[in-house]
Backbone as CSV, one residue per row, in Angstrom:
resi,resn,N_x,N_y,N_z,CA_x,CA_y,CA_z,C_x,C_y,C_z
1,UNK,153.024,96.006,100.591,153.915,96.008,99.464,153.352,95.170,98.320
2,UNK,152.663,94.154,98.978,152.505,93.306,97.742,150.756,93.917,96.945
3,UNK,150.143,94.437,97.524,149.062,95.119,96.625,149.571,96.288,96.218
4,UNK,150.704,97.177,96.428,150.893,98.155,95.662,151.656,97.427,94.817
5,UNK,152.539,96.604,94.349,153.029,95.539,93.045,152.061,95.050,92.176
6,UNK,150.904,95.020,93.041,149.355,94.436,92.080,148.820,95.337,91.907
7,UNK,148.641,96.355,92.245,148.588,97.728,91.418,149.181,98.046,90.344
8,UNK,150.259,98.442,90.569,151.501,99.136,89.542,151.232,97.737,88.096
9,UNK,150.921,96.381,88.253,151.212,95.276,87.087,149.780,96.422,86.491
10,UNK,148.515,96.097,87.449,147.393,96.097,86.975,147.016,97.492,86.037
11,UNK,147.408,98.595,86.442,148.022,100.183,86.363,148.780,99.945,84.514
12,UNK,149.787,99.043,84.633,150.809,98.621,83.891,150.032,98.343,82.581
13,UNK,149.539,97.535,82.700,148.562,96.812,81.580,147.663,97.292,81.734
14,UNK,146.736,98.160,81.801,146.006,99.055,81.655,146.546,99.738,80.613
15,UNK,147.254,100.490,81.000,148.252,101.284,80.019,148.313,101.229,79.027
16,UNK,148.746,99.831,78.880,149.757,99.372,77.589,148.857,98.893,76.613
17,UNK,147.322,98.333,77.041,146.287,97.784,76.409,145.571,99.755,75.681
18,UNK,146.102,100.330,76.056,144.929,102.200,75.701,146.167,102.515,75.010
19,UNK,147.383,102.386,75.086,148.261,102.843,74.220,147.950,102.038,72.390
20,UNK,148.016,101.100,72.397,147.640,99.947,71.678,146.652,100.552,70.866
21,UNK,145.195,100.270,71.736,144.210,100.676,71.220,144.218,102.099,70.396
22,UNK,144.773,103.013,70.881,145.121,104.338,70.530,145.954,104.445,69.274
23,UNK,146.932,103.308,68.623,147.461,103.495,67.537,146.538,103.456,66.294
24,UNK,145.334,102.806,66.632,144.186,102.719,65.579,143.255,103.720,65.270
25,UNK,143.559,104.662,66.164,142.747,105.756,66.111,143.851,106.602,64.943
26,UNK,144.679,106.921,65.299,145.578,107.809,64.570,145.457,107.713,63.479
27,UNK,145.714,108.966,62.645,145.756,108.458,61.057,147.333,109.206,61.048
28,UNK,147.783,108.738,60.362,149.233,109.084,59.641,149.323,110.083,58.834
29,UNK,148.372,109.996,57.857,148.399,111.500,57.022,149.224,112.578,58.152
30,UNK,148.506,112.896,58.599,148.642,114.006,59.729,150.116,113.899,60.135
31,UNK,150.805,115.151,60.681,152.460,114.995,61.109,152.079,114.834,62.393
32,UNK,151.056,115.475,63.467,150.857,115.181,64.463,150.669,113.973,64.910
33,UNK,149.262,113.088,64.120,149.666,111.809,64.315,150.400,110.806,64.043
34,UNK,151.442,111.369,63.232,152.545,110.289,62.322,153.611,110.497,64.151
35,UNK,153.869,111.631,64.306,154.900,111.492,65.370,154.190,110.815,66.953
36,UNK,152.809,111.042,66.925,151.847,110.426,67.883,152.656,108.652,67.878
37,UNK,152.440,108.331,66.788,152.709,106.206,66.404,154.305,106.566,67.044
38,UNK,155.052,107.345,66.485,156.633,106.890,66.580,156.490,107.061,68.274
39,UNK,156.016,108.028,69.000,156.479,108.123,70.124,155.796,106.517,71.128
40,UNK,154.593,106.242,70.934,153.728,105.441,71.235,154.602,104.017,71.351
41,UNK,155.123,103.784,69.719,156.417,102.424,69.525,157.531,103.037,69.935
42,UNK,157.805,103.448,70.838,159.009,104.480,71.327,158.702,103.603,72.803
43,UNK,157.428,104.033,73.231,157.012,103.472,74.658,157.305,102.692,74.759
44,UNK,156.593,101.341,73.923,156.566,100.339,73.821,157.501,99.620,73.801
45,UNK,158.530,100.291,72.811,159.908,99.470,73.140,160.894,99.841,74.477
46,UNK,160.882,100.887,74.697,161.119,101.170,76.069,160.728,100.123,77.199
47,UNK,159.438,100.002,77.396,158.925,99.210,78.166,159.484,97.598,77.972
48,UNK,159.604,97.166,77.019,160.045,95.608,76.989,161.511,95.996,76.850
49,UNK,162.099,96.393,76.593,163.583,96.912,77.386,163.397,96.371,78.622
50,UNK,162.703,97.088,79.911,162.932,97.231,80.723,162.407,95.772,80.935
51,UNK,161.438,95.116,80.576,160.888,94.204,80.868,160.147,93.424,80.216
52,UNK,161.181,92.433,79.456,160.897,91.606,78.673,159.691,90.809,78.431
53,UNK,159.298,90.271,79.512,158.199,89.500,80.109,156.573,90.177,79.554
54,UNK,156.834,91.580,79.815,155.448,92.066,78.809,154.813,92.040,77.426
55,UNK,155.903,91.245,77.180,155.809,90.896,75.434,154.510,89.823,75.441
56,UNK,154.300,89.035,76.553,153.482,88.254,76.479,151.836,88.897,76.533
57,UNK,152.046,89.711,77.528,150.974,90.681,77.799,150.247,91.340,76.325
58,UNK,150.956,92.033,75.575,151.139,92.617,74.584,150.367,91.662,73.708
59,UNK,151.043,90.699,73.492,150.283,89.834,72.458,149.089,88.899,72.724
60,UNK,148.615,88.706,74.113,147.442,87.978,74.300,146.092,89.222,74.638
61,UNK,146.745,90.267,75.177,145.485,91.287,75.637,145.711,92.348,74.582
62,UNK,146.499,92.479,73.970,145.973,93.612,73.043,146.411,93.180,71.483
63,UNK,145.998,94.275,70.654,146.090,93.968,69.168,147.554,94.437,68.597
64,UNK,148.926,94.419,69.428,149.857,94.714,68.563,150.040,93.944,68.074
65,UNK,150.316,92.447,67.535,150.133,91.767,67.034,149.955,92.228,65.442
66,UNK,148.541,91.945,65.275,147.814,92.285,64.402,147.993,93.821,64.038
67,UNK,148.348,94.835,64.934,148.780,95.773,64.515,149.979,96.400,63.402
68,UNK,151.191,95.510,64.453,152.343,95.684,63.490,152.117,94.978,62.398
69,UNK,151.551,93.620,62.360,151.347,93.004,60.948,151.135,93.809,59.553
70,UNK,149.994,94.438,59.834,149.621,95.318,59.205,150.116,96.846,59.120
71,UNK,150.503,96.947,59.894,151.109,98.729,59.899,152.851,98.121,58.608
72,UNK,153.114,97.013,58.481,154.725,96.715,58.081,154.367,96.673,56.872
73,UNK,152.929,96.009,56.533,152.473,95.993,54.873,152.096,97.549,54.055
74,UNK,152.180,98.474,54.815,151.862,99.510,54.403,153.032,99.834,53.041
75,UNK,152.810,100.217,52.136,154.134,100.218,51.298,154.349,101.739,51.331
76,UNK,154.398,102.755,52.080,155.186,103.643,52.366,156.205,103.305,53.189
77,UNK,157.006,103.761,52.708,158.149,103.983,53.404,158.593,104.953,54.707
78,UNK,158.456,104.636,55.680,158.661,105.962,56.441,159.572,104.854,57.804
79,UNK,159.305,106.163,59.036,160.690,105.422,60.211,159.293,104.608,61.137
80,UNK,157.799,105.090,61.063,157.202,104.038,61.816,156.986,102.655,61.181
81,UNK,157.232,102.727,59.798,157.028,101.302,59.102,158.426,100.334,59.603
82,UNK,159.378,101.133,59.661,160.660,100.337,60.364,160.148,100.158,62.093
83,UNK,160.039,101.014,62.103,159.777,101.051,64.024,158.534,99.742,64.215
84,UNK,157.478,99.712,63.499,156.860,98.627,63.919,157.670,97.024,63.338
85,UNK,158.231,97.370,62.309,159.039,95.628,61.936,160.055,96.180,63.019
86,UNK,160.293,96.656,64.231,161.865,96.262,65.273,160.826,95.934,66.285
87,UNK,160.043,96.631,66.399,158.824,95.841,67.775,158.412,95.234,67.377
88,UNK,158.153,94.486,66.469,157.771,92.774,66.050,158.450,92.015,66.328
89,UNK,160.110,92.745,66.182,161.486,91.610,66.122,161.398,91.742,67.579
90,UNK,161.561,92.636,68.292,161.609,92.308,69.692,160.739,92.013,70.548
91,UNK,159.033,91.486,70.328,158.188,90.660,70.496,158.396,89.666,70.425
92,UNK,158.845,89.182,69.176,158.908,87.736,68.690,159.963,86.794,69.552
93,UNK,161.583,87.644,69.587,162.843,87.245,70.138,162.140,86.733,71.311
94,UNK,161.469,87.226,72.487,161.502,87.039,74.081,160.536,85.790,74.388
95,UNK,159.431,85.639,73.720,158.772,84.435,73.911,158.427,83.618,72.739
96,UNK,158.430,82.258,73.250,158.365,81.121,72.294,156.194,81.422,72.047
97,UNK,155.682,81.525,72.747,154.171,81.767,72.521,153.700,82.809,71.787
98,UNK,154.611,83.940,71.522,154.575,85.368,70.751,154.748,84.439,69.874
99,UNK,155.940,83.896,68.786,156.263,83.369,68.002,155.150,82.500,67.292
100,UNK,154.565,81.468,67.927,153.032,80.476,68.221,152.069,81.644,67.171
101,UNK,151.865,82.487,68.090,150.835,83.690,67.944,151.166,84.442,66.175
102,UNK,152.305,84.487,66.246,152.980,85.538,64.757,152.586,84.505,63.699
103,UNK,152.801,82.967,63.892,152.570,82.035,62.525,150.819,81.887,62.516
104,UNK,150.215,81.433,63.864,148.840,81.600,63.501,148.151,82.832,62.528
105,UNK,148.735,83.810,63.087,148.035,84.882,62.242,148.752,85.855,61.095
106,UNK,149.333,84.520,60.483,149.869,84.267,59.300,150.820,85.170,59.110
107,UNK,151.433,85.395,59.889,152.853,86.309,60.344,153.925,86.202,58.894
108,UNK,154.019,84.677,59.694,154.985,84.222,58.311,154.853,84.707,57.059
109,UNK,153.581,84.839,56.256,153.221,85.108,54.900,153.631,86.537,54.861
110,UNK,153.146,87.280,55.906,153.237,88.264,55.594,154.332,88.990,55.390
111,UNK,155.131,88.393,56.409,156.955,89.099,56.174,157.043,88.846,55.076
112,UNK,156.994,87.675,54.337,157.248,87.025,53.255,156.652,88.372,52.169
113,UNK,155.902,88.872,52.027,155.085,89.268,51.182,155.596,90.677,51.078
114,UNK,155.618,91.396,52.581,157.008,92.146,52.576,157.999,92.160,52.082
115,UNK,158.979,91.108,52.299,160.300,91.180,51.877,160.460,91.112,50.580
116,UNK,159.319,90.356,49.721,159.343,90.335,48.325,159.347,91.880,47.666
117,UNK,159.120,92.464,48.044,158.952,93.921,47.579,160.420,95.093,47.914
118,UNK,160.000,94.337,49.702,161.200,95.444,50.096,162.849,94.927,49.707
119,UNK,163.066,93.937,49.436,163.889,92.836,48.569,164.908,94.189,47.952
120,UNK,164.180,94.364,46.691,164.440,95.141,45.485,164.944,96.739,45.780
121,UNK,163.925,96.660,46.735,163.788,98.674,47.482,165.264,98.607,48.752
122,UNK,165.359,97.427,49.206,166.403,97.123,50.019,166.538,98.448,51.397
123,UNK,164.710,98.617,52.270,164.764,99.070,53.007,164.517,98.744,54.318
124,UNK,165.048,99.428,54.976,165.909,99.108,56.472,164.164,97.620,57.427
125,UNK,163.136,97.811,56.682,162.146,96.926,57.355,162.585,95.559,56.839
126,UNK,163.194,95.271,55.910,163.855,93.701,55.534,164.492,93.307,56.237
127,UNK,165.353,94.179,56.910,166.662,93.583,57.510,166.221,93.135,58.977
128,UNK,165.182,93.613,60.072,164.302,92.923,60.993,163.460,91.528,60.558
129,UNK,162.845,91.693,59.185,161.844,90.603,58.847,162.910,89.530,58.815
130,UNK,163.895,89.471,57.842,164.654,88.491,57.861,165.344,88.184,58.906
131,UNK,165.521,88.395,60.163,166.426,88.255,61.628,164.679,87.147,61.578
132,UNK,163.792,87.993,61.632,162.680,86.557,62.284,162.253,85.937,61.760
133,UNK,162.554,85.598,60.208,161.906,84.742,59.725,163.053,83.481,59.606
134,UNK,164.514,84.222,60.026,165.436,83.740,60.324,165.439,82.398,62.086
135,UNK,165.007,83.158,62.670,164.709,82.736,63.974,163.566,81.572,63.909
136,UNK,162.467,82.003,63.263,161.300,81.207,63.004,161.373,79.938,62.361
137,UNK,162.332,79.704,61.437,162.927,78.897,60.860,163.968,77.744,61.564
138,UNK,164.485,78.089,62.223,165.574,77.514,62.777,165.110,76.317,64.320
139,UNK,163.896,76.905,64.605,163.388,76.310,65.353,162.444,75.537,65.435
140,UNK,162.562,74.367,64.603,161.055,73.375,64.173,160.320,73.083,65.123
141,UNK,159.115,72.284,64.990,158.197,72.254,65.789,158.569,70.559,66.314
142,UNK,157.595,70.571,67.287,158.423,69.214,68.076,156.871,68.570,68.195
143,UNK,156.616,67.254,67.447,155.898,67.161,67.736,155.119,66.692,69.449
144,UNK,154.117,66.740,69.512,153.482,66.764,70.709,153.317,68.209,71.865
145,UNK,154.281,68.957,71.126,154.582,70.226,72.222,153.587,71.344,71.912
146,UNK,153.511,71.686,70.175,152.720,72.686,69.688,151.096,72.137,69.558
């Protein structure tokens, strides 16, 4: 039992690291690959649904991170530019080290840089940025811990 559990993790993250990788391949132009990303952040949030704990996974072995960062600055408007700012928000919510990870790689600025725009346009990707920049805020740093 317990090597088929070390399977299925190992199986697991396998996965989730080629799904990842695979959003960089896609180009958006395309309707095929525009619905390719939504279903992909479809997975993804599915999966930390079920199991919160992979959020950590997510952000130390693969590039969503850095993915959504950048996929949220895109200034089109569409439902994967929202879909990646709600899998950021629900990255960020589950671990305090995701959070760590979002300000190093200047997370912060970037919502920021976002919201300045989407502010005015008042679309549905503000209303996630501000829940975490909301969250991010509220929780100072202590010294000796970070």
């Amino acid at each position: 039992m317990l090597i088929t559990y070390a399977y299925v993790q190992q199986l697991e993250n396998s996965f989730l690291e080629l799904l990842v990788e695979n959003l960089n391949r896609l180009n958006e132009e395309e309707e095929a690959d525009r619905l390719g990303v939504f279903h992909v952040l479809g997975i993804l949030e599915n999966v930390l649904a079920f199991n919160p704990d992979i959020s950590k996974t997510l952000i130390k072995k693969t590039k969503t991170l850095s993915w959504t960062l950048n996929r949220i600055q895109n200034p089109v408007q569409d439902d994967n530019r929202g879909y990646a700012a709600e899998l950021l928000s629900i990255l960020l919510q589950s671990d305090r080290e995701n959070r760590v990870a979002y300000g190093k790689n200047d997370g912060v600025e970037v919502s920021l840089k976002v919201l300045s725009v989407s502010y005015f346009n008042h679309c549905f990707v503000s209303d996630y940025l501000n829940d975490r920049l909301a969250i991010q805020a509220e929780r100072p740093r202590r010294r000796g811990r970070d």
